[in-house]
DOLUMTI-861587 format. One record per residue (C-alpha): residue in three letters; x, y, z. Coordinates in steps of 0.001 Angstrom, whole numbers, plus 500000, padded with zeros to 6 digits. Example, Ala and Ser with C-alpha at 12.3 -4.5 7.8 and 13.67 -1.06 7.14 Angstrom:
2
ALA512300495500507800;SER513670498940507140;
//
This chain:
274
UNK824496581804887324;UNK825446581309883796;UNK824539585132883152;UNK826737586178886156;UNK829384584187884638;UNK829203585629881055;UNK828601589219881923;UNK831899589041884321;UNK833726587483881596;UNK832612590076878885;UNK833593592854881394;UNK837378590849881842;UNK837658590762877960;UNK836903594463877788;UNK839146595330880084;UNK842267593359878077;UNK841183595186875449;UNK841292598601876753;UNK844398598047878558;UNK846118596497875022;UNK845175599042872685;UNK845786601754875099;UNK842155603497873736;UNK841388607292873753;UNK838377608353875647;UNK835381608791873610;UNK832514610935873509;UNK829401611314875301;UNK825923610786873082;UNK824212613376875407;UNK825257616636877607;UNK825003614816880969;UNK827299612047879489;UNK829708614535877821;UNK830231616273881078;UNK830848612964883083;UNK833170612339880449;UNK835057616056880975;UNK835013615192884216;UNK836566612069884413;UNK839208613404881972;UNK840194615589884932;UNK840233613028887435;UNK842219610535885646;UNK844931613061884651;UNK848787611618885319;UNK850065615610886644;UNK848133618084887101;UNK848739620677883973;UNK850448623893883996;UNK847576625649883027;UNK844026625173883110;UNK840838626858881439;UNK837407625741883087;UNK834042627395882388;UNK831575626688880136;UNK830995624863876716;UNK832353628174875233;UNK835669626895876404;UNK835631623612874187;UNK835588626058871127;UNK839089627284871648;UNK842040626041869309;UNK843751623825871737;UNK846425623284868969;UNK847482626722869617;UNK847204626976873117;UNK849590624252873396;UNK849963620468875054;UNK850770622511878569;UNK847283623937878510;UNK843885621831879892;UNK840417622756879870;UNK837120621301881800;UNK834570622963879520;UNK831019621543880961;UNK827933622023878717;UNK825106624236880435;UNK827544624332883446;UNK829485627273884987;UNK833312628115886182;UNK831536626798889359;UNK832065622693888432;UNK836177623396887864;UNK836187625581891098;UNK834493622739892913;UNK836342620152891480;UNK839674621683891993;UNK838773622992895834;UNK838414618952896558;UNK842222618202894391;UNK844885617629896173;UNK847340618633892950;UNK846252622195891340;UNK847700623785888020;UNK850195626665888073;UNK847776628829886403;UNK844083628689886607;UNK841771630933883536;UNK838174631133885627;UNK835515631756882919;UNK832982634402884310;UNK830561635930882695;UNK826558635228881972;UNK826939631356882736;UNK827778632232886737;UNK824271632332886325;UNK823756628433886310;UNK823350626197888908;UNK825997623493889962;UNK825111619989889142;UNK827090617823892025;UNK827292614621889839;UNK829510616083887767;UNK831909617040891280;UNK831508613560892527;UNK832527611805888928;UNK835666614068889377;UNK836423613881893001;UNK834818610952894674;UNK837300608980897336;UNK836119606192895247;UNK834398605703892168;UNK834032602190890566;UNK835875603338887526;UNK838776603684889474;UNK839330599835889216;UNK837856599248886061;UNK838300601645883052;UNK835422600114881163;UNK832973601283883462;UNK833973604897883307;UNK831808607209880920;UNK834923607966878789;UNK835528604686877997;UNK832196602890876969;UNK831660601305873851;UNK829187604053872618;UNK831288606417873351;UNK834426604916871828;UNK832485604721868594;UNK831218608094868527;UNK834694609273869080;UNK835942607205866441;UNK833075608637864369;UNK833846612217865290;UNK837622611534864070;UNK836970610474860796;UNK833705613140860236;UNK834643616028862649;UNK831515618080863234;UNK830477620586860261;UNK829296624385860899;UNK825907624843860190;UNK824371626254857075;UNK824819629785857027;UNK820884630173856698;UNK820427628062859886;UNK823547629698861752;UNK821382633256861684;UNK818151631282862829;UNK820025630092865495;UNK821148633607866542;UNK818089635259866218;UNK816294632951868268;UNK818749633288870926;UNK818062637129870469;UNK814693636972871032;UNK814942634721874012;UNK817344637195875571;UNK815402640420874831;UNK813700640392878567;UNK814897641923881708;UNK817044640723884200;UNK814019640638887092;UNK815531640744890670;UNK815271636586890945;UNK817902636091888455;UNK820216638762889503;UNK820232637728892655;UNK821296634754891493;UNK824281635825889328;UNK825208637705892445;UNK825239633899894472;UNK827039632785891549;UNK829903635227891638;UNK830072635289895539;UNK830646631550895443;UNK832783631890892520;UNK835097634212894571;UNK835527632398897625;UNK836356629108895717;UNK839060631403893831;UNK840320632768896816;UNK840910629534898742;UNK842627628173895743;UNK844468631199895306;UNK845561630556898782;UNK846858626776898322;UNK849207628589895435;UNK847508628713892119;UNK847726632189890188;UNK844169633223889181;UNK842666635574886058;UNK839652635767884496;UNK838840634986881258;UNK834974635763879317;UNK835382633977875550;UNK833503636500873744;UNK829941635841871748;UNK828289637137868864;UNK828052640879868962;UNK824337640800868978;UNK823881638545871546;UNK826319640279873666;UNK824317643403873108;UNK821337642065873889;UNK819097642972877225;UNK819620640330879455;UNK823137639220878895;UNK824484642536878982;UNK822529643146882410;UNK823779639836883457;UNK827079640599882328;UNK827257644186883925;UNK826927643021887478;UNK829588639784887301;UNK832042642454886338;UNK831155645610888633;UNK830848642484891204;UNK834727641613889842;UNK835801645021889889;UNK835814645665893675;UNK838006642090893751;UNK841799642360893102;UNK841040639231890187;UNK842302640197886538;UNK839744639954884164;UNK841715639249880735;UNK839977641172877896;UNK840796640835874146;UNK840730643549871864;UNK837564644284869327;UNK837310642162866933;UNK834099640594864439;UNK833716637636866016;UNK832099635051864519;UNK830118632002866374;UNK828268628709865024;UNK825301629535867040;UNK825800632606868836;UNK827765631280871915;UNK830281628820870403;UNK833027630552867912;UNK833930629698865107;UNK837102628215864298;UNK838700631374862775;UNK837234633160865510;UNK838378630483868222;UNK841915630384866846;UNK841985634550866596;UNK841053634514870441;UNK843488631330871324;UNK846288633405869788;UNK845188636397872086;UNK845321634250875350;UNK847857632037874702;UNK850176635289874460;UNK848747636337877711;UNK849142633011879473;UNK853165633129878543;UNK853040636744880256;UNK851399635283883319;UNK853212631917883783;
//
């Protein structure tokens, strides 16, 4: 009983505390965490914002600074545009403006977790903030951490391993399983689009760009050919930015100049649209 007792009261004195200091949510130690955490962000917004980016992790490496305090993303780590669609097809609030990553990660399968954290009737953590994801002590302290020793690039030495393993994983061909696939993924992607298009939201198409070689490479090129002749036959705009050497931490994520060069590019584009 005494255990009951103590544990309860530990959870009350939490609580206080949150509620006091008026914390910011942390970070997650893991992807699955991370993602719980993105999605909870969503969930527990005050408005919905005037514009929103969702996609992949590719979309956390945008300069959020430039794209301004109207502008939200829901970037999910080895997720696709398919976890915002979902997410958004279950709010009852949606954003002026919605930017729909598509491009090789339509390729991924939906994890529904990640749509129930978000959009649940009910979650637990809609009573108590300190047992939401964003909001545990770990990941208040990594947060904290992250503040004061913001994550480095890597070596530039480890930066082109990175890359070329990436290229030789993606030197195969894109067999008929996996196209078919993509194909699922951009059918699904569309009708979630459509029906949000529907409730009022303007919808374009956005595909943060990766390092030239791994663009250029076998499979994502094949994978990235049939999302946009799929695309092409829908009256969606696909929003592409100019040429330009960009430059990536791994060959997916950019690079901060890179990030903030592409920001600048769509943050124009998003004052045309809204």
């Amino acid at each position: 009983m005494k255990i009951v007792i103590y544990t309860a009261l530990i959870f009350v004195v939490y609580q206080l505390l949150l509620w006091i200091s008026g914390a910011a949510p942390g970070q997650g130690r893991d992807n699955f965490e991370q993602n719980c955490i993105t999605a909870e962000n969503y969930r527990y917004l005050k408005k919905a914002p005037e514009v929103l980016i969702i996609g992949s992790s590719k979309t956390n490496f945008l300069d959020y600074h430039v794209l301004k305090d109207n502008v939200f993303h829901t970037g999910f780590g080895g997720q696709s545009c398919l976890i915002g669609l979902e997410i958004l097809s279950k709010s009852k609030v949606l954003p002026r403006l919605i930017c729909v990553e598509v491009g090789d990660t339509l390729q991924w399968p939906v994890e529904p977790r990640y749509v129930e954290v978000a959009s649940s009737p009910f979650e637990i953590g809609d009573v108590l903030s300190c047992l939401q994801h964003r909001y545990q002590p770990c990941a208040l302290l990594l947060g904290l951490y992250l503040q004061m020793f913001p994550r480095q690039l890597p070596p530039e030495d480890f930066r082109r391993y990175l890359i070329e393993i990436q290229q030789l994983e993606l030197s195969g061909e894109l067999d008929q399983r996996r196209r078919q696939k993509v194909l699922d993924g951009c059918v699904q992607a569309r009708a979630l689009m459509e029906e949000l298009r529907k409730r009022g939201a303007k919808i374009v198409m956005i595909d943060p760009p990766v390092e030239d070689s791994i663009a250029k490479s076998r499979y994502v090129s094949a994978v990235v050919r049939v999302v946009r002749e799929y695309f092409a036959k829908t009256d969606f705009q696909l929003l592409t930015p100019p040429p330009y050497d960009w430059q990536t931490r791994d060959g997916t994520h950019l690079k901060p100049e890179s990030g903030t060069h592409y920001s600048i590019w769509l943050q124009q584009n998003i004052q045309m649209l809204l």
